[in-house]
N, CA, C and O atoms as a MOPAC input file, in Angstrom:
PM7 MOZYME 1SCF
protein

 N     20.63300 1     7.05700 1   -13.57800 1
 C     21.01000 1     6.49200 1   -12.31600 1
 C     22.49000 1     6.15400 1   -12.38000 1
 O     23.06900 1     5.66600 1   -13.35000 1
 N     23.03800 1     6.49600 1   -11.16700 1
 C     24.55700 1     6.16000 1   -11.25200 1
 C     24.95700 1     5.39900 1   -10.11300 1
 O     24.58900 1     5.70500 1    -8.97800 1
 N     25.88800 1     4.16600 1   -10.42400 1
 C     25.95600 1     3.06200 1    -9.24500 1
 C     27.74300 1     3.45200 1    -9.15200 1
 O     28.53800 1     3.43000 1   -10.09200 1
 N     28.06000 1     3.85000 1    -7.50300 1
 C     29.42000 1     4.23000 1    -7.21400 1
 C     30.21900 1     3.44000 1    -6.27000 1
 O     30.98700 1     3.77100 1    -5.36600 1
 N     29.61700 1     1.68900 1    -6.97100 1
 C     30.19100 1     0.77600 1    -6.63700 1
 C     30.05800 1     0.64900 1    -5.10500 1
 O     30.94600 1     0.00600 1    -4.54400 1
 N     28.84500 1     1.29300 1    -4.17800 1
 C     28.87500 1     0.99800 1    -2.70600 1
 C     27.31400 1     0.35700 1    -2.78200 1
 O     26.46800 1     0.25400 1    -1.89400 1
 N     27.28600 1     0.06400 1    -3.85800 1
 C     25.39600 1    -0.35500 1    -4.37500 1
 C     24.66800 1     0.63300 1    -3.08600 1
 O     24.30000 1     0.45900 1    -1.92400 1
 N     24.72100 1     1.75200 1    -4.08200 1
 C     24.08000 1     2.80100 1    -3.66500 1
 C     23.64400 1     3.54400 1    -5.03300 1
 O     24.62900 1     3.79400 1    -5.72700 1
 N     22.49100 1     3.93500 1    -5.56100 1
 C     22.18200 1     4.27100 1    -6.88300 1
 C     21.33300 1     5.90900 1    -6.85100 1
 O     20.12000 1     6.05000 1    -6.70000 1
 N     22.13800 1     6.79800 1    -6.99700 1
 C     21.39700 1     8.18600 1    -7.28900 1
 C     20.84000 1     8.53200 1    -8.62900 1
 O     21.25400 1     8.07600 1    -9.69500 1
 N     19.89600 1     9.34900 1    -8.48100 1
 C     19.06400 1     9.96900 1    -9.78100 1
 C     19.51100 1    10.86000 1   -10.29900 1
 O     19.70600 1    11.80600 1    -9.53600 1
 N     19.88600 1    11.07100 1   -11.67700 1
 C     20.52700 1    12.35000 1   -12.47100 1
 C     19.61500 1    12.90800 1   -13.78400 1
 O     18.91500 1    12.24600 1   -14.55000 1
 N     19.80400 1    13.96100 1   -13.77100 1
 C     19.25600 1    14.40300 1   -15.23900 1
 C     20.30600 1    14.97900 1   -16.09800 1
 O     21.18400 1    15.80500 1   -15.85300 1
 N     19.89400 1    14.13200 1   -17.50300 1
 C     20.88600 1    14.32200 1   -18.28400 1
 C     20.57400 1    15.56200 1   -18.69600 1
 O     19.41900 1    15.90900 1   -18.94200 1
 N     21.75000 1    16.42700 1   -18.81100 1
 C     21.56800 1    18.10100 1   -19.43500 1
 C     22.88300 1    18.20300 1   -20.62700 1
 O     24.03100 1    17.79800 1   -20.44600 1
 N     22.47000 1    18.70700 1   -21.57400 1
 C     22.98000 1    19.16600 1   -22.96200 1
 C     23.74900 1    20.87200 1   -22.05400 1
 O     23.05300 1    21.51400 1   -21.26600 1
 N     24.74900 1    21.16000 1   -22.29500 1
 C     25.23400 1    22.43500 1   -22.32600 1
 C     26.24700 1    22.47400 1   -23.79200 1
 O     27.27900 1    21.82000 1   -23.94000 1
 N     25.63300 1    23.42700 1   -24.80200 1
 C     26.71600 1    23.56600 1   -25.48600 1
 C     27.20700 1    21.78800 1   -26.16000 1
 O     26.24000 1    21.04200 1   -26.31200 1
 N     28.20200 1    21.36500 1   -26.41800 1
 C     28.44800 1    20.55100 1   -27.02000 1
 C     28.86600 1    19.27600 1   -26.11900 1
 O     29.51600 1    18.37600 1   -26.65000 1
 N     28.43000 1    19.17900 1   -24.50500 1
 C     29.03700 1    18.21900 1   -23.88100 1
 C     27.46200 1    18.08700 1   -22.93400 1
 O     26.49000 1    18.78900 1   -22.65400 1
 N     28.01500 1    16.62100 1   -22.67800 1
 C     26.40200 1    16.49600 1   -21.55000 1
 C     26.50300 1    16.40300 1   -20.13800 1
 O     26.84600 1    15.22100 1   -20.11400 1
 N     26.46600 1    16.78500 1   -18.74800 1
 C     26.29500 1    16.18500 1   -17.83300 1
 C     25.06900 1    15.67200 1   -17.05800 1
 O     23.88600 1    15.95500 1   -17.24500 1
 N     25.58000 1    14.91200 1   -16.21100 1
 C     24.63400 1    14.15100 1   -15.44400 1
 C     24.22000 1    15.22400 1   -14.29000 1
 O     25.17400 1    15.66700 1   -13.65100 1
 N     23.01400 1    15.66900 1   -13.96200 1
 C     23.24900 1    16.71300 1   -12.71300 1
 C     21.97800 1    15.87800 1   -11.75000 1
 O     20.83900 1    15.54100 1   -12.07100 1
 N     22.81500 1    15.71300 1   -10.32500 1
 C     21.62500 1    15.24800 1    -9.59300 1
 C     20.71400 1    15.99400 1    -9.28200 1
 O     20.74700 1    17.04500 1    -9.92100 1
 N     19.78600 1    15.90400 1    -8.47100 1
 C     18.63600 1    16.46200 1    -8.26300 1
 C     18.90300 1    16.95500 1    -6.44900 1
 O     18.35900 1    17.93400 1    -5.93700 1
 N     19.71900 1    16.14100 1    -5.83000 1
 C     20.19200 1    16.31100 1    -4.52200 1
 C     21.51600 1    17.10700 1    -4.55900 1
 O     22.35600 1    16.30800 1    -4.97300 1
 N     22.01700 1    18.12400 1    -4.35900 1
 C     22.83900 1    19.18900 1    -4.24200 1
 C     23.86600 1    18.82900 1    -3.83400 1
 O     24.91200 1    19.30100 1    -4.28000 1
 N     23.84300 1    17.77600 1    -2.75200 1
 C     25.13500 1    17.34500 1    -1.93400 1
 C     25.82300 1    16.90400 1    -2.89900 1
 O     26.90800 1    17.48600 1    -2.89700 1
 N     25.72300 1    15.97800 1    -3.94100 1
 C     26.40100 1    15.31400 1    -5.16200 1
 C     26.66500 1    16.19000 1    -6.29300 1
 O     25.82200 1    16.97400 1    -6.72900 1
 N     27.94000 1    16.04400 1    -6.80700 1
 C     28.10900 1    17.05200 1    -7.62500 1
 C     27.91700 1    16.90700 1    -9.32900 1
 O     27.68800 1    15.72800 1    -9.59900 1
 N     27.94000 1    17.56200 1   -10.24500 1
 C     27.26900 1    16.95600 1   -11.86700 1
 C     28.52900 1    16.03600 1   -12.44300 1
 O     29.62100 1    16.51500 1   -12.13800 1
 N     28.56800 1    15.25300 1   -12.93700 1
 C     29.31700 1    14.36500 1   -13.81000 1
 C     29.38300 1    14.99300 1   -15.02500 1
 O     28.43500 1    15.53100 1   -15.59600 1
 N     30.52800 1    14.91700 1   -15.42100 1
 C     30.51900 1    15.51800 1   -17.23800 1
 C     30.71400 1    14.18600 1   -17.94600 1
 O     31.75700 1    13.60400 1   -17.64600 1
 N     30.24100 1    13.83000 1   -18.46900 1
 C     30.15200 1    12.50900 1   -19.88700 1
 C     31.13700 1    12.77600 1   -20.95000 1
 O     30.82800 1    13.36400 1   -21.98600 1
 N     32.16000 1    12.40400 1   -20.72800 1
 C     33.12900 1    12.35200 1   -22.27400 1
 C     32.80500 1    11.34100 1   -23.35500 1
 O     32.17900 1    10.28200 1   -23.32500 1
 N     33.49000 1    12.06400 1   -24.41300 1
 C     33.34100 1    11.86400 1   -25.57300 1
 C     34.00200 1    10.42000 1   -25.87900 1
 O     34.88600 1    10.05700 1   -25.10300 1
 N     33.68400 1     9.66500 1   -26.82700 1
 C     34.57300 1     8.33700 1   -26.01400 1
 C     34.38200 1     7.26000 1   -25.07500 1
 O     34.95900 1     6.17400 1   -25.12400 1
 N     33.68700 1     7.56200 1   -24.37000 1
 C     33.05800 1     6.65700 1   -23.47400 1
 C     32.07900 1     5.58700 1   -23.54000 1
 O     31.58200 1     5.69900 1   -24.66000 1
 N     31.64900 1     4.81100 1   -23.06500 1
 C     30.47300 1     4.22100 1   -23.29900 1
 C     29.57800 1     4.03100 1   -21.85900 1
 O     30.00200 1     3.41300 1   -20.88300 1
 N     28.17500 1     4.73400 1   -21.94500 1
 C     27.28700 1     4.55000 1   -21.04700 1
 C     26.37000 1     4.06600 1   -21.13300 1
 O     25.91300 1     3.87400 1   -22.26000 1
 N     25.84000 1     3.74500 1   -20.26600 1
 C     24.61300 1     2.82900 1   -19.92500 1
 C     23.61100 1     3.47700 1   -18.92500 1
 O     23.94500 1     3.95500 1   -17.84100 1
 N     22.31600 1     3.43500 1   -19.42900 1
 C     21.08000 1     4.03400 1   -19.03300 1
 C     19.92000 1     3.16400 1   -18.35700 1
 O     18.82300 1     2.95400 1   -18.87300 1
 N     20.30700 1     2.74500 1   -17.24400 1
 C     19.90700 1     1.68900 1   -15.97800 1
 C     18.52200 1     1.79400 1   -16.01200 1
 O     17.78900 1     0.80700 1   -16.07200 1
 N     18.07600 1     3.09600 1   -15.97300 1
 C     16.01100 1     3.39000 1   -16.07000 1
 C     15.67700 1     4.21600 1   -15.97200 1
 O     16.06000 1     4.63200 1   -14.87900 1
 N     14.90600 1     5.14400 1   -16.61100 1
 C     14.12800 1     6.34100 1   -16.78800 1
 C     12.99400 1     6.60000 1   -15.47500 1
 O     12.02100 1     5.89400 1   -15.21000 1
 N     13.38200 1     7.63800 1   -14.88000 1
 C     12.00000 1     8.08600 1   -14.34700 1
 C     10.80500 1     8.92900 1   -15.36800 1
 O     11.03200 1     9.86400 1   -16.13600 1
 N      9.49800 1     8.25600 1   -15.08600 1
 C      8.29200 1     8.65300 1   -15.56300 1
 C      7.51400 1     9.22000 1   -15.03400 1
 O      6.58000 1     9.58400 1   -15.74900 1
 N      7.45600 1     9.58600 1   -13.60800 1
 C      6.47700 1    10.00100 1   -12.79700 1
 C      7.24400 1    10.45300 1   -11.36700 1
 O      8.23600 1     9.77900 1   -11.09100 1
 N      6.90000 1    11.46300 1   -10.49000 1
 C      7.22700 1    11.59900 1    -9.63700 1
 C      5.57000 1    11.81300 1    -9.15700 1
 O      4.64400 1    12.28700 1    -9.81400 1
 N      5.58100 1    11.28800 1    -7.79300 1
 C      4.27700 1    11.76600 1    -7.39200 1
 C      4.60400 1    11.79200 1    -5.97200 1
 O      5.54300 1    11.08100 1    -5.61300 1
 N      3.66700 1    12.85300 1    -4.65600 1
 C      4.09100 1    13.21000 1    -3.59700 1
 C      2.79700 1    12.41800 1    -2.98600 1
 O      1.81800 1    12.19200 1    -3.69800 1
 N      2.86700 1    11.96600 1    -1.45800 1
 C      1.85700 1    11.99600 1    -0.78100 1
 C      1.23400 1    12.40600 1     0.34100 1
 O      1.32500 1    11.79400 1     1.40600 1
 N      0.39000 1    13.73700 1     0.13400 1
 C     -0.09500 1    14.29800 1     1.26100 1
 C     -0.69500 1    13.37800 1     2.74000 1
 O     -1.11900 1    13.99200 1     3.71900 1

């Protein structure tokens, strides 16, 4: 989850490419974050379940 300071919080999945990670949302309009090396992040909450309701 990423907070862009308008306390507004989107969902990302972290993806490994090669030797660097980004964040890629799941909604298209937003674009992937690359995670540098160096940094320090923080991991707000895991999704466990998605479920739909007919």
């Amino acid at each position: 989850m990423e907070n862009d300071d308008t306390d507004k919080a989107t969902f990302k999945q972290l993806k490994k490419y090669g030797d660097y990670f980004v964040l890629h949302s799941l909604n298209p309009k937003y674009p992937d974050i690359e995670l540098k090396k160096g940094n320090k992040y923080t991991v707000v909450g895991k999704v466990v379940k998605k479920e739909k309701k007919y």
